[in-house]
C-alpha positions as a Markdown table, in Angstrom:
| # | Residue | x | y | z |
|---|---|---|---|---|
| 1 | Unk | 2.2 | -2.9 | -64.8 |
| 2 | Unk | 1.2 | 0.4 | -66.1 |
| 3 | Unk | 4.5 | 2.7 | -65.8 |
| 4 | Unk | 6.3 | 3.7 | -68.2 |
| 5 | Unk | 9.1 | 0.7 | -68.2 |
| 6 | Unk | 6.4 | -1.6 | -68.8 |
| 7 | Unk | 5.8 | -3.6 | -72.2 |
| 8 | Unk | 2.3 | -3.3 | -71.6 |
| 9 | Unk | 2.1 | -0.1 | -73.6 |
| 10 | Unk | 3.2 | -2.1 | -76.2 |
| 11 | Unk | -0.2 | -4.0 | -77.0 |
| 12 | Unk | -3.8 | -3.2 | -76.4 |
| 13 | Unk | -3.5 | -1.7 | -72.8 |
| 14 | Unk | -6.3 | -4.0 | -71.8 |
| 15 | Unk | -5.4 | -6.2 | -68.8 |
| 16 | Unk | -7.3 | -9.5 | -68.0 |
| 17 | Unk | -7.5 | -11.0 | -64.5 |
| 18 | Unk | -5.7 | -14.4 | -63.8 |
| 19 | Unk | -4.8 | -16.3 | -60.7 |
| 20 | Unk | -1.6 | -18.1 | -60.3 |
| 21 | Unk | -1.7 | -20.3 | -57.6 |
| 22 | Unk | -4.4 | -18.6 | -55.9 |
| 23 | Unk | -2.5 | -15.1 | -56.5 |
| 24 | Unk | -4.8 | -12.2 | -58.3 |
| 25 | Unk | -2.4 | -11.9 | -61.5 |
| 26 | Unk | -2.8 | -9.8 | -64.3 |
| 27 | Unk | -2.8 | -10.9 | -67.8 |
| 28 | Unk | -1.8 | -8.9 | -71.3 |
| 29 | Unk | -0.6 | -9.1 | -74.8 |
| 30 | Unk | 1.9 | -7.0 | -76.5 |
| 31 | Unk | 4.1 | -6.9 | -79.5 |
| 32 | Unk | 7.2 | -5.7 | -80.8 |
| 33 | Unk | 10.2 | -7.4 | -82.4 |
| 34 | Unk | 7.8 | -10.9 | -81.3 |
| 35 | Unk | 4.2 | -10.9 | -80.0 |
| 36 | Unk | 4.1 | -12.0 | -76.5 |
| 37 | Unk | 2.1 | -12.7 | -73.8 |
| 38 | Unk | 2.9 | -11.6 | -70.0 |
| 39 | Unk | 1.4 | -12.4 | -66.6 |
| 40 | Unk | 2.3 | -10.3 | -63.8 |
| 41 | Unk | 1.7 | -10.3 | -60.0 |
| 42 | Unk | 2.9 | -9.5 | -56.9 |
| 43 | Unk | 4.1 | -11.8 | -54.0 |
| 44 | Unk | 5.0 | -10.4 | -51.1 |
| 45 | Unk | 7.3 | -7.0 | -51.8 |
| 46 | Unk | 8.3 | -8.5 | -55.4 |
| 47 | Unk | 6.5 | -8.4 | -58.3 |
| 48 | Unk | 6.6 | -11.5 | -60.5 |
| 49 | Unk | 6.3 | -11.9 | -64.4 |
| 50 | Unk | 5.8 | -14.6 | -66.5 |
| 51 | Unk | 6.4 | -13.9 | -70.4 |
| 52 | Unk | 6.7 | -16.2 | -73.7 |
| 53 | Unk | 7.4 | -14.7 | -76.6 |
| 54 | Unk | 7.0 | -16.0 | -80.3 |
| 55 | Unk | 6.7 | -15.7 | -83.6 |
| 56 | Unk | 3.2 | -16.8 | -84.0 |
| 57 | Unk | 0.5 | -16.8 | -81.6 |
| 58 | Unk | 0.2 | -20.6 | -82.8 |
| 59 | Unk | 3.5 | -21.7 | -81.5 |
| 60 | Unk | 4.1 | -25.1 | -79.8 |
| 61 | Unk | 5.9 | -22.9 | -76.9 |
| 62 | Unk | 2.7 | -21.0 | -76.2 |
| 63 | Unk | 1.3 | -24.0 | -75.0 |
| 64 | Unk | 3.9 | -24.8 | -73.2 |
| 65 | Unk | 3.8 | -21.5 | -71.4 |
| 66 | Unk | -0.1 | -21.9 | -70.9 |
| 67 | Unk | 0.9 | -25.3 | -69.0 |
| 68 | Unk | 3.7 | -23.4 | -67.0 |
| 69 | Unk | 1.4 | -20.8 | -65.8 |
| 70 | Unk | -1.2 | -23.9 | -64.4 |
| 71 | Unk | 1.2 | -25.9 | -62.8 |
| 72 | Unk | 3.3 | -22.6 | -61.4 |
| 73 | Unk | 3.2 | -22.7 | -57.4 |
| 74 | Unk | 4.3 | -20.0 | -55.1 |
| 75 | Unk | 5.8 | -20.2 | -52.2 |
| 76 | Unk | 3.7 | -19.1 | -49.1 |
C-alpha cells in the first residue's frame, strides 16, 4: 500500500484497519480527479483492492460500496 504506485500518497497517508470477511484489510482515503475511498488486503500471494470513487463523499454509490465491502466474501 505504501510504494510509490500506490494512490495512497494521494490522501492523508493515514491507514485504518478493516476486516473483510475475517481478512485484516487496510482502509484509506485519497483524492485526485474524484475523492475516493480504497480498501486493500492480501489473500493468499495476491493483494486485493476495493475502490469507489465519486464526486461527493455523499454519493448514493458510497453506500453502495459500504454494503459491498460487508457482504464481500473470500474464498478460503
Amino acid at each position: 500500500v505504501t510504494t510509490p504506485e500506490s494512490n495512497v500518497s494521494l490522501g492523508n497517508g493515514k491507514l485504518v484497519n478493516f476486516s473483510v470477511d475475517g481478512e485484516d484489510a487496510r482502509a484509506y482515503r485519497w483524492s485526485g480527479l474524484y475523492e475516493g475511498e480504497s480498501v486493500v488486503f492480501l489473500h493468499g500471494a495476491h493483494v486485493i483492492v476495493v475502490s469507489v470513487t465519486t464526486l461527493s463523499p455523499e454519493d448514493a454509490i458510497v453506500t453502495d460500496y459500504r454494503a459491498l465491502l460487508e457482504g464481500f466474501t473470500v474464498s478460503k
